[in-house]
N, C-alpha and C positions, 0 to 999 in steps of 0.2 A: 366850678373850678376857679374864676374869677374872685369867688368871695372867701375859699380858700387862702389865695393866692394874697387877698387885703389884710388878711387875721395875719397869716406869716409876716408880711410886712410892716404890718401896725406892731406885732409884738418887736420887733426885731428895732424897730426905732426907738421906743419906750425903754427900753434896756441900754441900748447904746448911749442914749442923749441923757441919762441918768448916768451911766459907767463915763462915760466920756467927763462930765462936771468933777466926780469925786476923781477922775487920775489927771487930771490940771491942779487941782487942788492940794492932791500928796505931790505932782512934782515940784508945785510951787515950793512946800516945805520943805521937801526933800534935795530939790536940784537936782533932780536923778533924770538925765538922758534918756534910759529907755522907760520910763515913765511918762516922760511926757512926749514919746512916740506914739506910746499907748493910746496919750488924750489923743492924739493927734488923729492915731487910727480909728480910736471911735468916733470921733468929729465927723472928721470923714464919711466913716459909715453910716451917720445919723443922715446928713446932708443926701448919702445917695440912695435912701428908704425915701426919703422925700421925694429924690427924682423920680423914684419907681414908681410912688404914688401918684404924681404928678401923669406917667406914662400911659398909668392906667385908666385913671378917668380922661386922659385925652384920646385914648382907644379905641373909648365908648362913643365921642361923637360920631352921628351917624353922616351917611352921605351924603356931599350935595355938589352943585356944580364942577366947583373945581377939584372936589376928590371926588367924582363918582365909586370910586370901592371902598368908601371909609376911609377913617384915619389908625387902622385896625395896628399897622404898621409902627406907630410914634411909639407903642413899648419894647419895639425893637429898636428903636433909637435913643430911648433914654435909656435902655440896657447896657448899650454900647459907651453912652457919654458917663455911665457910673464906671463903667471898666478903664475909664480915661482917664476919670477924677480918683482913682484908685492908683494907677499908676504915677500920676504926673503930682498929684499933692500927695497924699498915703505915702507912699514909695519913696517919693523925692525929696520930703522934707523929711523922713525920718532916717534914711541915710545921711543926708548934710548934718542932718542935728549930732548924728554920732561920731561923722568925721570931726568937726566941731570939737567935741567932747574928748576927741583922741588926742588933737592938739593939743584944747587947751583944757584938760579936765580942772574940775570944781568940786572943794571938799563936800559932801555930801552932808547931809542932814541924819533927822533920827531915819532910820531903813525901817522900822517898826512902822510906820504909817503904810510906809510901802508896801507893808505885807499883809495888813489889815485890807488895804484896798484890794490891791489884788486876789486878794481869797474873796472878798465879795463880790469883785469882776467877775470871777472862774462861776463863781453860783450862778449870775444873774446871765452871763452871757453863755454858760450854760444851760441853764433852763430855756432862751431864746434858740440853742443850737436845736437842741433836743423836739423843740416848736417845728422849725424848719424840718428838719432831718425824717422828721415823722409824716409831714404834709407831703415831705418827696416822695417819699417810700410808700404813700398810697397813690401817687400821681405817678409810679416807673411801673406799677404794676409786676410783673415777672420778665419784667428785665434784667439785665444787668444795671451796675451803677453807671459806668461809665458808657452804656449804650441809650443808658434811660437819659441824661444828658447831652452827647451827641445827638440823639434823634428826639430829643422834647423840643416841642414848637411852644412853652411858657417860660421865658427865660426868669421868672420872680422866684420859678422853683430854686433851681440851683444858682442862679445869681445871691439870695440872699443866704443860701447854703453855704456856698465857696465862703463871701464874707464872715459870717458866722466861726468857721471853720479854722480861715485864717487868725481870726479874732482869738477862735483859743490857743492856737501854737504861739500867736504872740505873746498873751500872757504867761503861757510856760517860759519862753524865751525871757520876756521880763524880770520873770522871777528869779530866775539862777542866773542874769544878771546883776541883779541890787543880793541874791545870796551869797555869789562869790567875792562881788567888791565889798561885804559888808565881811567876810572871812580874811580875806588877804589886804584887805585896802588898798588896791589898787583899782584905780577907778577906770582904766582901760577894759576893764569886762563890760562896763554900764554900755559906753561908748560902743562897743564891740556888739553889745547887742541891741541896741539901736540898730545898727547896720543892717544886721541877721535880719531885723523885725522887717525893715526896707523891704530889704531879697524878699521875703515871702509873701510881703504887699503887692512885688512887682510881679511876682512869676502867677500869683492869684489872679494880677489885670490883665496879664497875656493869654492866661488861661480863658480867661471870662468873653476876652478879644475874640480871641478864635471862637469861641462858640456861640456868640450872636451876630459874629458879622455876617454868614450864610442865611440867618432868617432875615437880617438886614438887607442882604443882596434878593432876596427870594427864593425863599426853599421849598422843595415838594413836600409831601404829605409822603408818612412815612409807607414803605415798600407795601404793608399789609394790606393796607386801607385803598390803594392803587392796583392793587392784585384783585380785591373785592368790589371795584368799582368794573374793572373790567369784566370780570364773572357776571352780573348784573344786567349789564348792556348787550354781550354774546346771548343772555342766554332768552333772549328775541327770535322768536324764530326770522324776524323779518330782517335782523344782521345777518348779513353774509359775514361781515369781516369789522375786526377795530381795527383801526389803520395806526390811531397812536391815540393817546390818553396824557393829558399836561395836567400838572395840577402846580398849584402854589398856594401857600400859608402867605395870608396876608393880617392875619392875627393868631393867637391863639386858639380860637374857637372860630376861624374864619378860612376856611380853605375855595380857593376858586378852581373850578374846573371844564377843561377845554377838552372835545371828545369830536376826533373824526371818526367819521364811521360810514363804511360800505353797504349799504343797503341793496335788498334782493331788490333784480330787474322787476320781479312780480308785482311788487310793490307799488300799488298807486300810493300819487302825490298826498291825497289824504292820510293812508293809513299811516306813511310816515310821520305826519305831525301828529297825529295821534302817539305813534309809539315814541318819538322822542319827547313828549308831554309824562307818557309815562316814565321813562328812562330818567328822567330828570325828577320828577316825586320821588321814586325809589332811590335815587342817591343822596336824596336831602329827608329820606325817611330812617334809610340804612347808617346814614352820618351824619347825624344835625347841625354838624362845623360844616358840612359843604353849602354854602352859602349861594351860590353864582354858579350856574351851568350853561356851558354853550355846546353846543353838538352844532359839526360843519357833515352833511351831509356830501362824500367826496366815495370819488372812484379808488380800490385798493389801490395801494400804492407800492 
């Protein structure tokens, strides 16, 4: 899943950092506002493929004193700082730039450059969507989309998704900006959709906000996989009872898990660390992301 997860992201930077150079280039020519929102927003997105990469191999370091449970955590936190850097630069500058524009618009250049770029954008940052879209859709399994998203503990899936996504609406957006100001000459559409471009930058950061800051705070492992764990452990003859089951996502492929449990009076002290020895193999046999087992041997509660 990891190296999935690098292919998406490597493509999706390669695309952007190449589309991002050629629409600074037409805006330069052109002076087209929502052009150079565009640069702006692929800038952006280039910038936060690196933070992701960056997340990722800081992931991998393994544990040591001062983080005994890994660093498993830090791509939930540069998940969260790309959803930042999306709203606060993306957003914020491509709104200014169009208010800007509305005040003091600026005769425009040839729009033919304009349109050259952007049908190469639409291809390239296409083909990049299409990358993503497809790595999700085998990592949601037969879920829904919107549950495959809420409940994914890899935020690289739909982090570089949503980006992606937003990237082509803004393009449409661009385009029948520079096509209506290049029809009426009024350049209050350029401006106007700089703006638009903003809005979708901003509501894509809040989106992305909301759904990593739960793995950032610490999230469980989803309902199934905590239903199968508990099935597992009962089905001991020497459980009496599960008293509760905790688990938390501390990476993608790193869940820890807390298990009190009732054991029969019959039970001598050996056979139970025998069978929580076993309890513990089969949870890391049944789910190779369960990393870290503790079992508190406690009276039902």
């Amino acid at each position: 899943m990891a190296g999935s997860s690098k292919k998406v992201i490597i493509a999706a930077l390669i695309g952007n950092g190449l589309i991002a150079i050629t629409k600074f280039i037409a805006a330069g020519l052109t002076r087209s506002s929502a052009m150079l929102s565009e640069g702006i927003h692929s800038l952006v997105d280039t910038g936060n493929q690196l933070l992701l990469l960056y997340g990722l191999k800081a992931s991998k370091r393994p544990a040591d004193q001062a983080f005994p449970f890994g660093h498993g955590r830090e791509l939930y936190f540069w998940s969260f700082i790309v959803a930042i850097m999306i709203f606060a630069v993306g957003a914020g500058i491509s709104v200014y730039e169009g208010i800007q524009h509305l005040l003091h618009p600026s005769e425009a250049g040839n729009p033919m450059v304009n349109y050259i770029v952007l049908g190469f954008a639409m291809v390239f940052e296409g083909a990049a969507w299409y990358y993503a879209w497809k790595a999700f859709n085998e990592h949601r399994g037969r879920k829904g989309y919107l549950a495959a998203v809420h409940e994914g503990k890899d935020p690289t899936m739909f982090v570089v998704l949503f980006e992606d996504s937003a990237a082509m609406l803004g393009l449409v957006v661009a385009f029948f900006g520079v096509l209506l100001t290049d029809i009426t000459g009024l350049h209050y559409f350029d401006g106007a959709a700089s703006i638009l471009i903003g809005l979708i930058l901003g509501a894509t950061a809040a989106w992305l906000a909301y759904e990593t800051k739960s793995l950032l705070i610490g999230e469980s492992a989803d309902s199934s996989t905590v239903k199968r764990l508990k099935q597992l452990a009962i089905a001991h003859e020497e459980v009496e009872h599960v008293n509760e089951l905790l688990t938390m996502h501390l990476g993608p492929e790193d869940i820890l898990v807390n298990l009190s449990v009732d054991f029969k009076d019959s039970a001598t002290a050996e056979r139970v660390e025998q069978v929580i020895a076993r309890i513990t193999a089969e949870f890391k046999e049944d789910h190779p992301a369960v990393k870290r087992v503790f079992i508190e041997a406690e009276s039902r509660k």
